[in-house]
C-alpha positions in Angstrom: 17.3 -24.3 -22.8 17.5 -22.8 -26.3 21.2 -23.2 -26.3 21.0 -26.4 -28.6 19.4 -25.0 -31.3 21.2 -21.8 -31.7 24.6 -23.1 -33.8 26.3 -19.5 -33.5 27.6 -17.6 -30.8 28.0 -13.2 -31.7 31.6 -14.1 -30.8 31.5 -17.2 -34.2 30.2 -14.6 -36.6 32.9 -12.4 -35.6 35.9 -14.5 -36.0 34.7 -16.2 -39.3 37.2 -16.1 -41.5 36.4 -17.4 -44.9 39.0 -18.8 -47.9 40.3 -16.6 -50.2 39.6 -18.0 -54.4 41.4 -16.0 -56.9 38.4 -14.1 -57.8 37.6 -13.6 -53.7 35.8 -15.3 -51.1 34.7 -19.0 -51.9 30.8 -18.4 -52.8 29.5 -21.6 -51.7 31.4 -21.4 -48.4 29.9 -17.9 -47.7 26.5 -19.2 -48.7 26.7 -22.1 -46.3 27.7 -20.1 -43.2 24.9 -17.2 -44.6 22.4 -20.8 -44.2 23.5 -21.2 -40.8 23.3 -17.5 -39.6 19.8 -17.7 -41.2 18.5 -20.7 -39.6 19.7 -18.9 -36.3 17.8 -15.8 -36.8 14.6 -18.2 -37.8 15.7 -20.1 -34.0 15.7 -16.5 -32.3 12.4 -15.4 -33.8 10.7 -18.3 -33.6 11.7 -18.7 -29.0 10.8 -14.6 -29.1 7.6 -15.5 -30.2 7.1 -18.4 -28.2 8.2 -15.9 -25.1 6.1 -13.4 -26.3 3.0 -15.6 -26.6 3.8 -16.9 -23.0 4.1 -13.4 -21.5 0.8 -12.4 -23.2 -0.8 -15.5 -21.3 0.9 -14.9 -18.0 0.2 -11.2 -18.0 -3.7 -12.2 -18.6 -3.6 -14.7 -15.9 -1.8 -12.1 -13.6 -5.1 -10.0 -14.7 -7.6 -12.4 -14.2 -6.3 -13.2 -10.3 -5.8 -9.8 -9.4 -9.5 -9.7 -10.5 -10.4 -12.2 -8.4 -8.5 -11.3 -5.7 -10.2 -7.6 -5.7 -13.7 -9.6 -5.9 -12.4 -12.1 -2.6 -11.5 -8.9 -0.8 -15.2 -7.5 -1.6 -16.8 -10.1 -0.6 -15.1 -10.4 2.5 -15.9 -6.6 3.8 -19.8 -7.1 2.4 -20.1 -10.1 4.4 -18.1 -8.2 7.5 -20.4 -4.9 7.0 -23.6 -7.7 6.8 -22.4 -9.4 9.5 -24.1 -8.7 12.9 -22.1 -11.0 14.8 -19.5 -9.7 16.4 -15.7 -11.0 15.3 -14.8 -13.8 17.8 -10.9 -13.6 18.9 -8.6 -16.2 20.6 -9.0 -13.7 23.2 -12.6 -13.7 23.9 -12.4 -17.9 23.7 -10.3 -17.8 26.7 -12.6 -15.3 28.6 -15.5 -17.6 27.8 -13.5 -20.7 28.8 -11.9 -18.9 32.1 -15.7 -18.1 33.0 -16.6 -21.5 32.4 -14.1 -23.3 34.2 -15.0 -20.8 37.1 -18.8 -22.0 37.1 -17.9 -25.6 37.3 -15.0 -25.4 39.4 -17.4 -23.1 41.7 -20.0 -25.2 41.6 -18.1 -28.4 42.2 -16.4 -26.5 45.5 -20.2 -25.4 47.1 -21.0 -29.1 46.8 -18.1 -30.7 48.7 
């Protein structure tokens, strides 16, 4: 995702070797590589903060549905605890449709 804006690898710093003038390390080579390590650092802090930002808005959205979830879940037992109706099952469906089936089939034998 990042990998293509990132030009260094750890392993690239390490092995850097740089050309030897008589008076030591060519300046302008070490300043270009010191340019690129730079811009890399810039790369890494710039996607941590991005990250960061985007974990500070998931973490608040994690917060609000949890929220919401808690108020769902009250809702749900104040409207259970107002709720003078008893809770209809599959179970009690089939009683009421054995019974029924009973009464018409009953009444459909006595008339024949």
């Amino acid at each position: 995702m990042y990998q293509n804006k990132i030009a260094l690898m750890p392993q690239d710093i390490l092995e850097k070797e740089f050309k030897i003038d008589t008076r030591g390390y060519r300046l302008k080579e070490v300043d270009q590589f010191l340019d690129i390590i730079i811009n890399d650092y810039e790369q890494f802090l710039n996607i941590i903060n991005n990250l960061e930002k985007e974990k500070a808005d998931l973490l608040g959205e994690i917060m609000s549905l949890k929220q919401e979830l808690r108020n769902s879940k009250m809702n749900i037992e104040v409207a259970k605890e107002n709720n003078d109706v008893p809770e209809v099952t599959n179970v009690d469906i089939l009683r009421r449709l054995s019974q029924l089936e009973k009464m018409v089939y009953g009444a459909i034998n006595k008339d024949n």
